[in-house]
N, C-alpha and C positions, 0 to 999 in steps of 0.2 A: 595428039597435038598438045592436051595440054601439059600432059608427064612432061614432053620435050621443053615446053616453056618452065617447068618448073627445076627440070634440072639445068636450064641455063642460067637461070636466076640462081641457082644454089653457086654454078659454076662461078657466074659474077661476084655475087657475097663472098666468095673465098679466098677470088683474085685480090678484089678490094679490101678483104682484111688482112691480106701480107704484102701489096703494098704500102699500106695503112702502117703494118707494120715496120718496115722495112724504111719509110717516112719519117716516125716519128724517132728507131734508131740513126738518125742520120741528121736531125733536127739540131742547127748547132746549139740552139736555147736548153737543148736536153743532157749533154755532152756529161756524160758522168766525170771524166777526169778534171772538165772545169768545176764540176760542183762541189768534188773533194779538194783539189788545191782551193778553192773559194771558202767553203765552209766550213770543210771537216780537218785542215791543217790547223796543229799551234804555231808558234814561232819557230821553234827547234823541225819542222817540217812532218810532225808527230799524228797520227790519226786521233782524234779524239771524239767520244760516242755520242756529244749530242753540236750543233752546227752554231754554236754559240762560244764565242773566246771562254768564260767560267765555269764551263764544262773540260776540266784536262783531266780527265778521267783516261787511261792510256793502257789500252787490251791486246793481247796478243790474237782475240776473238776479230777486232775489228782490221790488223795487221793480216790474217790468214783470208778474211773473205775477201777482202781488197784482192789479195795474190790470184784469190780463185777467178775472182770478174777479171782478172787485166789475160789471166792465162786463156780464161774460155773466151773472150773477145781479140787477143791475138797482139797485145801491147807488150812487144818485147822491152821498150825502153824503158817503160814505164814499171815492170815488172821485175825489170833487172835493180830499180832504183829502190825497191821496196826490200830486194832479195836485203841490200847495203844497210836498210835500217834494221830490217830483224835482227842482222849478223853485230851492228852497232850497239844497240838500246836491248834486245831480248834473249839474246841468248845468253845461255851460262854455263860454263865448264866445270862440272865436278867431277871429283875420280874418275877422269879419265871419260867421263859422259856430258851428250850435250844435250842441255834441258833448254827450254822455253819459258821465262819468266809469263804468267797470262796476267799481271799487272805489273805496269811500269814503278808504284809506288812501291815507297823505299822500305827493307826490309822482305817485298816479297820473297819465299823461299820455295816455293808453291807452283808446280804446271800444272795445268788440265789435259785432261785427254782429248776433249774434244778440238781445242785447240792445234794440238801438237801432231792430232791424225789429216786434220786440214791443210796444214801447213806444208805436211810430207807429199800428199796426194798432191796438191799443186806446183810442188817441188819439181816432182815426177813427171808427171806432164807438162811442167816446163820445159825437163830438159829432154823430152823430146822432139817439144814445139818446135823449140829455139835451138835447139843442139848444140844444149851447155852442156856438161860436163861436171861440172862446179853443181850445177843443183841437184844435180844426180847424189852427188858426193857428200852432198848436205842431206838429205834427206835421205841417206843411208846412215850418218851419225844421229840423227833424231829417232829413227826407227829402232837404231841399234839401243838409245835410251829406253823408249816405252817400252820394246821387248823384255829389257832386264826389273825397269823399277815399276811401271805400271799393272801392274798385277796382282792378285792376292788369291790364293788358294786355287791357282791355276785360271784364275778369270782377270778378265780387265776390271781394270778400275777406273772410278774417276779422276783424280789428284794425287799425285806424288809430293810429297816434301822433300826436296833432298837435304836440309840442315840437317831432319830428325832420323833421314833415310826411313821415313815412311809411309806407304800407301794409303789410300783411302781405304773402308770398308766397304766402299757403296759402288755399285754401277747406276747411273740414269740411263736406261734402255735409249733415250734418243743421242747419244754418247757412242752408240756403237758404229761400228763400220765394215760390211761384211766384206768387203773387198779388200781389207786389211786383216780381219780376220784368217781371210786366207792366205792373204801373204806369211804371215807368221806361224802359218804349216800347225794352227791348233784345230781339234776338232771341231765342227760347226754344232755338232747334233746336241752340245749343252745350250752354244745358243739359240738355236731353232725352237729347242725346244722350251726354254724359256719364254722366246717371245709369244710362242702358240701358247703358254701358261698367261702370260700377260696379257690377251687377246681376250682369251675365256671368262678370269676372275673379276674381268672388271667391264665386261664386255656392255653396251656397243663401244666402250672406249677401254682403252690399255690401263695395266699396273704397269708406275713408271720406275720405280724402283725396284733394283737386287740386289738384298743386304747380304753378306759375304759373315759368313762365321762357320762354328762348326757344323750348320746346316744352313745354306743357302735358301735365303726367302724372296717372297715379291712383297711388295706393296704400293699401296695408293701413294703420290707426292700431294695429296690434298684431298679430302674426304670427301668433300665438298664441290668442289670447283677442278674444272681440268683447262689447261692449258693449249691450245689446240694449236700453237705452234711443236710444242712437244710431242702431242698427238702424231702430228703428219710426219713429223722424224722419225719414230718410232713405225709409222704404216710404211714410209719408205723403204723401214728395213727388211722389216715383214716381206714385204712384195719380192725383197732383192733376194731375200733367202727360199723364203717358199714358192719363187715363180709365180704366185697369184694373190692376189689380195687378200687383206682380213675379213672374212666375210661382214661379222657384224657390223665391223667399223665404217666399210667401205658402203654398206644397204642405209647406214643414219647417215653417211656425209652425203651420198647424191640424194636422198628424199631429203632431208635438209639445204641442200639448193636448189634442188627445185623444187622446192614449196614457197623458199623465201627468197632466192634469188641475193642471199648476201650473206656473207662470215664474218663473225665476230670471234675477237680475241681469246671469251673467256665462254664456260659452257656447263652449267647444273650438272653434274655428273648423276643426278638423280633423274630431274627429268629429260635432260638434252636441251633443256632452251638456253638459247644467251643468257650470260650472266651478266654482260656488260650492254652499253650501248653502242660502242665504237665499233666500226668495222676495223680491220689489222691489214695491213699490206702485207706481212711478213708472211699470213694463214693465207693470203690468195698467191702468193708465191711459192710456195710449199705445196700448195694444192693443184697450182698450175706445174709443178716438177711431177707431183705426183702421177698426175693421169696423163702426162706425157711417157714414165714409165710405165702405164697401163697401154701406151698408144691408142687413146682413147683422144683421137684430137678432137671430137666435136663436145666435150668440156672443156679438152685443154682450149679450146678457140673462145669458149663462152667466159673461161676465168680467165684470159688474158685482156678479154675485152675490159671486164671490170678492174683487172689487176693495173691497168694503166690511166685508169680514172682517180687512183689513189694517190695521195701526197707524195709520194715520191718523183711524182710524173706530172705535178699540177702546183706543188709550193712556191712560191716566192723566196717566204725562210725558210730556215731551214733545224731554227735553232729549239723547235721541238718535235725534231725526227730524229729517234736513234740511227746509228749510223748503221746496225744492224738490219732494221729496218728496210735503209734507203738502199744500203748495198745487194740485200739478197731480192729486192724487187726487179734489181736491174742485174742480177745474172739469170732469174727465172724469166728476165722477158730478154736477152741474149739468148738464152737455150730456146726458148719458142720459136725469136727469130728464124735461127738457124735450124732448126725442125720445117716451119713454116717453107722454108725457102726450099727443102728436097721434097717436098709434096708435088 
């Protein structure tokens, strides 16, 4: 009798927390599209990174996620309006190639990769949402770009110049894309095997960098101090490539929430404790993708709980939340939604 009471009660808490969820995406006070035309346009109708007019700071990083929420939440007008600005203000024609400026300021000469692989994937699954045509075709000219100039000694890179026609030396491991990867028909087993190198050397947390020369190395992006939105990029990939988690990474982040019940942005790479005091929306959105990848919903349930108590889901202003931030809080709690809802 009591088992039975206790899985009705589990039964109840589960219903109540998708429609909870299901609530609060539907809450017109919440409306992501009014928050971006409200706070995060300039005049010229332009995304800009923090929710205050003297921030015109203008990314191709804040242009691609925008594309990605309006594609996974299913806003074809809205997505078609965006496709018009990339095509206006961001791209650029050389030799015969189409690049992605990743800042609107003048002089840029410079895409990023992480950029320019977001942009393509959203492209793509637009045009199947939406059965364009047009974005299929775009995002087979950007592909055809990174294919040729993004590279160096047969590895992706980060940053192309096209003035100088050339590539970076670096990859930042949370920069990659295994699903692109394979699109471009290269072998996986340099990157697998890098990331299991990256995994180990610097373990419970990743080497984020690999320097490209006559011998390809890793290293630390800070001695010190790790980054744990980068982190969870880089576990992401891991997972996607090797079908299972990083071990060590993945045994410090759950005893790390559930010891302390909250994430912070910044993390001792010596000892594992916070380096900061702030919690990050951006690490419980990451971490709530993550173990949705693991199909491990009874985290993903516990970090969406908390992922919605965060400024993105409780500001007023807006005008000190990166638009980074605000954006990718509200596509990891659209993919929860919609996880939430086939359960």
């Amino acid at each position: 009798m009591r088992r039975q009471a206790v899985i009705g009660l589990g039964l109840v808490g589960l219903t109540a927390l998708i429609v909870l969820s299901l609530w609060v995406a539907n809450t017109p006070e919440t409306s992501v599209m009014d928050t971006v035309k409200t706070h995060y346009r300039n005049a010229d109708g332009l995304l800009r990174t923090y929710g205050k007019a003297d921030q015109e700071v203008l990314l191709s990083e804040s242009i691609g996620l925008y594309m990605e929420y309006l594609v996974l939440s299913g806003e074809e007008q809205a997505f078609a309006a965006e496709v018009d600005s990339l095509r206006a203000h961001f791209l650029v024609r050389v030799n015969g190639q189409t690049y992605i400026q990743w800042n609107l300021q003048e002089g840029t000469a410079t895409g990023a990769l992480v950029d320019e692989l977001r942009i393509i994937k959203s492209l793509e699954k637009a045009a199947t949402a939406f059965q364009n045509d047009t974005y299929a075709q775009l995002a087979n000219e950007l592909y055809a770009a990174v294919k040729q100039s993004y590279t160096k000694d047969g590895l992706l890179v980060d940053f192309y110049d096209w003035s100088l026609e050339l590539p970076a030396s670096t990859l930042h491991l949370s920069y990659m894309d295994a699903a692109f990867l394979q699109k471009l028909g290269r072998s996986m087993e340099d990157y697998t095997t890098w990331l299991q190198r990256s995994a180990q050397e610097a373990a419970p947390f990743f080497a984020e960098v690999l320097h490209k020369g006559e011998q390809a190395t890793l290293d630390v992006a800070d001695e010190d101090i790790v980054h744990m939105v980068d982190q969870l990029l880089i576990a992401k990939q891991y997972l996607h490539m090797h079908q299972a988690p990083p071990k060590a990474f993945d045994t410090w982040f759950r005893t790390t929430w559930q010891e302390h019940g909250q994430l912070y942005g910044r993390y001792d790479r010596t000892t594992g404790e916070p380096a900061v005091s702030y919690e990050s929306s951006a690490v419980y959105a990451l971490a709530l993708q993550y173990f949705l990848q693991q199909q491990d919903m009874q985290l993903a349930d516990q970090l969406y709980k908390r992922l919605i108590e965060q400024p993105p889901f409780t500001a007023t202003s807006f005008a000190d939340i990166h638009f980074f931030d605000y954006i990718y809080a509200h596509i990891a709690k659209e993919a929860y939604v919609q996880r939430a809802a086939k359960e």
